[in-house]
C-alpha positions as CSV (number, residue, x, y, z in Angstrom):
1,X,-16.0,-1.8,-15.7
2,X,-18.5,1.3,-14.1
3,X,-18.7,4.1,-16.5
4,X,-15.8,6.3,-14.4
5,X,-13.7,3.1,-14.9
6,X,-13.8,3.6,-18.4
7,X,-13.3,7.6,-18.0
8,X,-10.1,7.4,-16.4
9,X,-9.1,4.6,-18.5
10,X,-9.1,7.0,-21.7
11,X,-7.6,9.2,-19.7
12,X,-4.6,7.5,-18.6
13,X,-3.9,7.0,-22.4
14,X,-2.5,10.4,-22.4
15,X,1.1,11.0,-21.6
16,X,4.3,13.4,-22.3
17,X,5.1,11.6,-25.3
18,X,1.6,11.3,-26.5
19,X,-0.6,14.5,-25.1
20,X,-2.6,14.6,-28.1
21,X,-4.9,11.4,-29.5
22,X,-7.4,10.6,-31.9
23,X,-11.0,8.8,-31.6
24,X,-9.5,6.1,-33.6
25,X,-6.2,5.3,-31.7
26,X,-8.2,5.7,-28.2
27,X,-10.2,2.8,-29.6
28,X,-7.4,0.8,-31.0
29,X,-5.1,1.3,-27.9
30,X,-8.0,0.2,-25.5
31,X,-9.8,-1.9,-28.1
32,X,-13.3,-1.4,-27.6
33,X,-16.1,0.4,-30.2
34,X,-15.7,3.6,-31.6
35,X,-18.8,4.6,-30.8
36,X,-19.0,3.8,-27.1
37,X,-15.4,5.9,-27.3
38,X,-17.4,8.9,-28.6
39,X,-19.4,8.6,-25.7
40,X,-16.8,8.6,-23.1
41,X,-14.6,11.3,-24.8
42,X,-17.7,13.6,-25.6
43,X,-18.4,13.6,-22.0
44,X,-15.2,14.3,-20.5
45,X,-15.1,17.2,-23.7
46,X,-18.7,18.3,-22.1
47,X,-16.8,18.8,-18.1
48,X,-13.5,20.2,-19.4
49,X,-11.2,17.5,-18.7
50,X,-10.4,16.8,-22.7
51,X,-10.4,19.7,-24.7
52,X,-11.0,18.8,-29.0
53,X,-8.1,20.2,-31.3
54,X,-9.8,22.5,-33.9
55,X,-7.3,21.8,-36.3
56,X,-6.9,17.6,-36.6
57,X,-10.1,16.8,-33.9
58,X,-7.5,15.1,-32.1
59,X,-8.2,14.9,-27.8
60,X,-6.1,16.5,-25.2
61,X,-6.3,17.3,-21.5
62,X,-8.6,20.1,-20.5
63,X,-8.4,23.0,-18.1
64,X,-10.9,21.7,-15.6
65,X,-7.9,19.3,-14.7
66,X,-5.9,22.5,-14.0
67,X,-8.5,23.6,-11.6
68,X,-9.2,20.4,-9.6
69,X,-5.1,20.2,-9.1
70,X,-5.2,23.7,-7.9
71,X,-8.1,23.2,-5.7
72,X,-6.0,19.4,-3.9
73,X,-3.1,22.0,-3.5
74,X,-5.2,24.6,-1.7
75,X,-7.1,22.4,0.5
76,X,-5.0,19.3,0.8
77,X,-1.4,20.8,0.6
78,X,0.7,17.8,0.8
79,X,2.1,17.5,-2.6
80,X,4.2,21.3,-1.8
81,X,5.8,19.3,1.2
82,X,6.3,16.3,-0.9
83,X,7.7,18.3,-3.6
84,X,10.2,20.0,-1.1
85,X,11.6,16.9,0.4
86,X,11.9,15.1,-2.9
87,X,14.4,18.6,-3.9
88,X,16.1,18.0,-0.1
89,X,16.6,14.0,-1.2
90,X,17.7,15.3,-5.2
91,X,20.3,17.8,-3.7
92,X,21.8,15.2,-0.8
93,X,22.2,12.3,-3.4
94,X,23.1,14.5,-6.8
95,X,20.3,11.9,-8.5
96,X,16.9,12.5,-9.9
97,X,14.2,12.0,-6.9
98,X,10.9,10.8,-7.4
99,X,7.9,9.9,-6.0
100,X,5.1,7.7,-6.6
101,X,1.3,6.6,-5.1
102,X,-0.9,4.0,-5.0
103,X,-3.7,4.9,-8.0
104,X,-6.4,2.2,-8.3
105,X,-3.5,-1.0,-8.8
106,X,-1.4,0.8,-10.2
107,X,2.0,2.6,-8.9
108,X,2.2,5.9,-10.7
109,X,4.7,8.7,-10.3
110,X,3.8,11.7,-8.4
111,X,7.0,14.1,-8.1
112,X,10.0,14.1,-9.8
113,X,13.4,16.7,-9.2
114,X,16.2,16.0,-11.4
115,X,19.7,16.6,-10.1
116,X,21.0,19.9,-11.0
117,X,24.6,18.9,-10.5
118,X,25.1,16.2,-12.4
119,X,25.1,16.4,-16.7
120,X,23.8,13.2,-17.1
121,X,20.7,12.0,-15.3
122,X,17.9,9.9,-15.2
123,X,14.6,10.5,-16.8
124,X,11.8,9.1,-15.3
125,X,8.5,9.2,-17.7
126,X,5.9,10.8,-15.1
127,X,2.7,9.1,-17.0
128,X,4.3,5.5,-17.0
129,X,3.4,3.2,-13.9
130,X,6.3,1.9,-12.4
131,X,6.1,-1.9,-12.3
132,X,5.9,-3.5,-8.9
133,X,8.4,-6.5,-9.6
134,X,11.0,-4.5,-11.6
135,X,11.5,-1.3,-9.8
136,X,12.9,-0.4,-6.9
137,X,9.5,1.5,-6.1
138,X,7.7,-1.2,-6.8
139,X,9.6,-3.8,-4.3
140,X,9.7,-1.0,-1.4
141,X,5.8,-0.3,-2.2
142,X,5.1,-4.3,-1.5
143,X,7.5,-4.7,1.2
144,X,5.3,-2.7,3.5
145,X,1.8,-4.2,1.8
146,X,-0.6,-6.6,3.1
147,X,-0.1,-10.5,2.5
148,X,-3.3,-10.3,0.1
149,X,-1.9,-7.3,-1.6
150,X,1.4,-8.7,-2.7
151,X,-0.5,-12.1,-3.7
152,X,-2.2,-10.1,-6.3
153,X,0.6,-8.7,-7.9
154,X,2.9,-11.6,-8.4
155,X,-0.1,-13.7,-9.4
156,X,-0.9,-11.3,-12.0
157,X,0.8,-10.9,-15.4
158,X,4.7,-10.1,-14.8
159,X,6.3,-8.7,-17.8
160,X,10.2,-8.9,-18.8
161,X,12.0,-5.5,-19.7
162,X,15.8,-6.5,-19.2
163,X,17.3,-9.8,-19.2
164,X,17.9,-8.9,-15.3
165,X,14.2,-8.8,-14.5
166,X,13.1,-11.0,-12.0
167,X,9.8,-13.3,-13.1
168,X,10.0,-16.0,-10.5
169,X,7.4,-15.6,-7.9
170,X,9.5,-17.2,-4.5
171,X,12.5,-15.3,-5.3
172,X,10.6,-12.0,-5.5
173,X,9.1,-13.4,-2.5
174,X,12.8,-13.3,-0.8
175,X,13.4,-9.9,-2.7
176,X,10.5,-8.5,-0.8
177,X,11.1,-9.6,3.0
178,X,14.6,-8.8,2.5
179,X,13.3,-5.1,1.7
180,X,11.3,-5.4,4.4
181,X,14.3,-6.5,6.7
182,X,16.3,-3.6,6.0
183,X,14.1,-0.7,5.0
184,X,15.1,0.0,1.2
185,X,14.7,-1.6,-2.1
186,X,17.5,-1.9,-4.7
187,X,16.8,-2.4,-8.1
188,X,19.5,-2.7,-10.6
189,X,19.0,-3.0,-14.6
190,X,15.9,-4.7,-13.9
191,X,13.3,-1.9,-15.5
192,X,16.4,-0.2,-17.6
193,X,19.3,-1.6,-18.5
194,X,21.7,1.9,-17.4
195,X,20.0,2.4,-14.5
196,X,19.8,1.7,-10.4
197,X,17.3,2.6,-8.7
198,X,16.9,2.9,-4.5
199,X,13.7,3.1,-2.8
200,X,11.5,3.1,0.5
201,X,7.7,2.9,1.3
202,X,5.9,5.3,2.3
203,X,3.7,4.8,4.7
204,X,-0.1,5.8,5.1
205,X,-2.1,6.3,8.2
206,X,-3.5,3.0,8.3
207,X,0.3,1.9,8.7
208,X,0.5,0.1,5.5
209,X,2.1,1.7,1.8
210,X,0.3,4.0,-0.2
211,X,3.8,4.9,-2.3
212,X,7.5,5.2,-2.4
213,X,10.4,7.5,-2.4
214,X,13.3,6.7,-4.7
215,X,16.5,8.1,-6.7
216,X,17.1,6.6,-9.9
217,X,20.9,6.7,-10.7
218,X,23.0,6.0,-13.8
219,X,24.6,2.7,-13.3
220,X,27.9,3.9,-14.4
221,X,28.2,6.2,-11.3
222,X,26.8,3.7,-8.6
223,X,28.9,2.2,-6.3
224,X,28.8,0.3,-2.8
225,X,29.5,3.3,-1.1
226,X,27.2,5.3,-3.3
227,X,24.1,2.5,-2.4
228,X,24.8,2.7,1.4
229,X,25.0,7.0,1.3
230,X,21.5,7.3,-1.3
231,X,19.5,4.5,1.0
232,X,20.3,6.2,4.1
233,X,18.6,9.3,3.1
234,X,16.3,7.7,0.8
235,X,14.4,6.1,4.1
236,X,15.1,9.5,5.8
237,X,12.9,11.3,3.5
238,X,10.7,8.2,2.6
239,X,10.2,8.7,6.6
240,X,9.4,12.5,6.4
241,X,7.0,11.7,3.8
242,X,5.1,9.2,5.8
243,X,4.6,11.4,8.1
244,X,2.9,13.6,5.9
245,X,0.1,11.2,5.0
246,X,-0.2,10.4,8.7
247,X,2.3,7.3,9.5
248,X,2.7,7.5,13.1
């Protein structure tokens, strides 16, 4: 791993549930020596992106973050437009919306609107990569990929989070061209248990994925009617997205 490897992997430690950690669990949780750890974490501390609790010497995210998201917004607005259609798709469907992209080889989340109608919704974890085999994102994300691209995932090290997750290789195989017959991916109790999720690529300039569009519903309120309504404007916006990142 080059030395910015190793940066971002310490900081993709950090999460909502975990914003604050320690020398010793960065070292634990990525298993290498506390020293080089020091090393890492003291530069990032040095540039801004961690910042060193005063109180318990525990690491969180810095300001300079803050400014370097400010400054994508200002000169590469896209993630205001993606942030608008991802409220357009939460108010047609009544379901939390979310986004994800393509970061490194992993699929990580992006945007996320919860309904405002509806009392109980999803929660999607925005610092958690969604798993290309058990999500909806995932399957749309590999439905529009290269051959090579989707060899590497389902060669690589699937793991099970419901007894409805699917392991075997050639029937993710036919999940996959099926998605990429009819334009959406569903996903049902195959990451959580409760939930159903519906999702479509989005499309880069190159014409191949670089994301996905989804709504993740309860499964208690998902019907047939209710999958053929939410994947309908799922690939709408999924389509209006594309656009955006220059899909012809």
């Amino acid at each position: 791993m080059s030395t910015v490897d190793k940066a971002l992997s310490v900081l993709n430690l950090f999460s909502e549930s975990t914003p604050n950690l320690g020398l010793s669990e960065i070292a634990r949780q990525l298993g290498w020596d506390k020293s080089n750890i020091q090393r890492y974490v003291s530069d990032l501390t040095r540039h801004g992106i961690l910042e060193q609790s005063p109180k318990d010497k525990s690491y969180y995210l810095g300001p300079s973050l803050t400014r370097l998201s400010m400054l994508r917004d200002l000169t590469h607005p896209v993630a205001g437009e993606v942030a608008q259609a991802l409220h357009d798709l939460a108010e047609a469907t009544g379901e939390t919306a979310h986004s994800s992209m393509l970061v490194g080889n992993r699929l990580m989340t992006t945007g996320i609107v919860e309904t405002k109608i509806k009392g109980t919704r999803v929660y999607i974890d925005p610092a958690e990569a969604l798993p290309f085999h058990a999500t909806a994102s995932g399957l749309a994300f590999l439905s529009a990929s290269p051959a090579a691209q989707v060899e590497r995932v389902l060669s690589g090290n699937l793991l099970r989070f419901t007894s409805n997750t699917e392991m075997d290789r050639n029937r993710l195989l036919g999940q996959i061209e099926r998605v990429h017959e009819s334009g959406y991916a569903k996903a049902s109790g195959t990451y959580e248990s409760d939930v159903v999720g519906i999702a479509a690529p989005i499309i880069g300039f190159r014409g191949v994925a670089v994301g996905a569009i989804a709504v993740a519903t309860p499964a208690s309120r998902f019907a047939k009617d209710t999958e053929s309504a939410t994947s309908r404007h799922v690939m709408k916006i999924a389509s209006q997205v594309s656009r955006i990142h220059g899909a012809k």
